[in-house]
N, C-alpha and C positions, 0 to 999 in steps of 0.2 A: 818736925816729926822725927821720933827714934827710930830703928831701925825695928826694934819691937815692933812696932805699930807702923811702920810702913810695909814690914813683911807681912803682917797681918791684913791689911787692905790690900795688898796683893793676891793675896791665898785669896780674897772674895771673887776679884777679876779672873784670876787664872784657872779655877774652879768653871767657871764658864766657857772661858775661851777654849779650857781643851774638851767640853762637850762640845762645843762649836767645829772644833778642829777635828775631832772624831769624825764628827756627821758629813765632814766635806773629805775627810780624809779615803781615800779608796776601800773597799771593803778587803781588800787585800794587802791593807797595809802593815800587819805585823809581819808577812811573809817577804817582804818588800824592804823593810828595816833589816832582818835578818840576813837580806842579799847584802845589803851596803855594811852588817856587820861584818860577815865572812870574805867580803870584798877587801875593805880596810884593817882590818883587824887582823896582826898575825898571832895567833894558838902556839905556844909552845907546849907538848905534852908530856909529863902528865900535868893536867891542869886540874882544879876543881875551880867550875863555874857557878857562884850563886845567883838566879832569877827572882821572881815573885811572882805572886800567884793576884792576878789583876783582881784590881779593886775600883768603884766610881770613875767606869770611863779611862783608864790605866790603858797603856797600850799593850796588848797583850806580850809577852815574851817567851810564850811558851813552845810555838814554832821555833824560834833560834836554840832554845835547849834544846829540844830533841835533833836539832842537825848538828848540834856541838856535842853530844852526847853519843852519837853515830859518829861522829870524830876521832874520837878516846877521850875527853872529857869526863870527870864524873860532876854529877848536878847535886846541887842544893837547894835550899830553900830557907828566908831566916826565919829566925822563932825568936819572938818579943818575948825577954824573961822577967825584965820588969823596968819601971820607969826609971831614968838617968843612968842606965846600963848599953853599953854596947849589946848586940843585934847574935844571938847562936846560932850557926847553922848547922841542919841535919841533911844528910844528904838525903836526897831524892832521883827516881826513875820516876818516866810516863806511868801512871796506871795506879802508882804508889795509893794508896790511901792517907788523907789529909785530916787534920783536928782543924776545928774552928780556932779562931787563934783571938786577941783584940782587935778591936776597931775593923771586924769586921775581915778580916784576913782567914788567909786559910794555909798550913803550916805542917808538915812532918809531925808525925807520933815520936812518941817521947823514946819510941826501940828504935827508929832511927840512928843511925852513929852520925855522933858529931865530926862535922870536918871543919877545915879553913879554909875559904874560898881564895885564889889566886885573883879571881875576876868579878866585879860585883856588878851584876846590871840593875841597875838603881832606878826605880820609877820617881817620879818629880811632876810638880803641878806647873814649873815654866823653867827653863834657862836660859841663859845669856849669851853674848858672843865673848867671854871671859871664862868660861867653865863652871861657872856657877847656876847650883839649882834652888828650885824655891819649894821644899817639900811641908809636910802637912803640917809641922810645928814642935814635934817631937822630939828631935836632935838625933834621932836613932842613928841614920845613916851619917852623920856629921861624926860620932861617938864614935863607931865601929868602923868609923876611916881612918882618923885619929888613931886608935887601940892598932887597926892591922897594919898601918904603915911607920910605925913605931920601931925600931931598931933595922933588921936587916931585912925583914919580913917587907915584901913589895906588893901589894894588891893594886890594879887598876879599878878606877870606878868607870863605869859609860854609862852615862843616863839615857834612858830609854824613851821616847816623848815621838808623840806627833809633830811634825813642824812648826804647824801653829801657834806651839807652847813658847815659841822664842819672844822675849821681851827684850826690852832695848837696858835695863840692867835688873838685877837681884839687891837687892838691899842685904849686903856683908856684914859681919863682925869678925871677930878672933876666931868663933868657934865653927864658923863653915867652912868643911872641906870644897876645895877646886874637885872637877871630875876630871878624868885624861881624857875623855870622849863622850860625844854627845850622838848617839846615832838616830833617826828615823826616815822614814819613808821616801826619803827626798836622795838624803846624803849621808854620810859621815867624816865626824868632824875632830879632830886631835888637838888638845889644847898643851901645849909643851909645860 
């Protein structure tokens, strides 16, 4: 089997597993992740932090923006601008008003100012003990890891996932980015 098609049969499994992992997971678990972010995690400021705005069972992130945002952080949010393109982001505050975006997203108005995120908290449908994630299929965050760590310009990725999402490996190529950290509910984790 290619990797094509082994990531794909994966996305079927993992698609499940983290509703599964949801359901057992504490109902306090994004507030929970965000302790073991702020725990692990050091903030240099000024930072600009990009989240996501949760989708099918996504662990929420939006608790950890608003404590990193009450930090000096500024927040963002990315904006799909089209397919085989790296990922834009607008910044964002609590409260902001959101556009519907693809697939279901929800995304910064186009008066928004664009920024560049330092920190990207990446949702993913499973990761590994390697750093690697297995997201929807799109390449998006793969692109826009690639494009921001391109010359001197340093962004961290952490994937954000319930623990249950951990699989024993990701099926790799060229084009997936490692994450530096994987945090949820449990722990967090640095992959050098």
């Amino acid at each position: 089997m290619d990797v094509f098609d082994a990531k794909a049969s994966l996305r079927i499994i993992a698609r499940n597993a983290r509703q599964g992992s949801r359901a057992q997971a504490p109902a306090n678990s994004p507030d929970l992740a965000a302790d073991k972010f702020l725990e692990s995690i050091a903030i240099e400021l000024p930072c600009v932090v990009s989240g996501y705005w949760p989708i099918q069972g996504e662990l929420d992130p939006r608790p950890l923006l608003t404590r990193l945002l009450r930090r000096g952080c500024r927040g963002a949010l990315p904006v799909i601008v089209e397919r085989e393109r790296p990922l834009m982001f607008r910044e964002w505050r609590p409260g902001d008003a959101l556009a519907s975006g693809p697939f279901g997203t929800s995304e910064p108005s186009a008066a928004a100012a664009e920024i560049t995120p330092d920190i990207l908290i990446v949702p993913l449908l499973a990761f590994d003990n390697r750093g690697y994630r297995l997201g929807y299929g799109g390449g998006y965050y793969d692109r826009t890891l690639r494009s921001l760590r391109c010359g001197a310009q340093k962004c961290m990725a952490v994937g954000f996932a319930y623990a249950g999402q951990k699989v024993e490996a990701v099926p790799v190529n060229d084009t997936d980015e490692r994450l530096n950290w994987v945090v949820h509910e449990n722990f967090a984790k640095a992959y050098p």
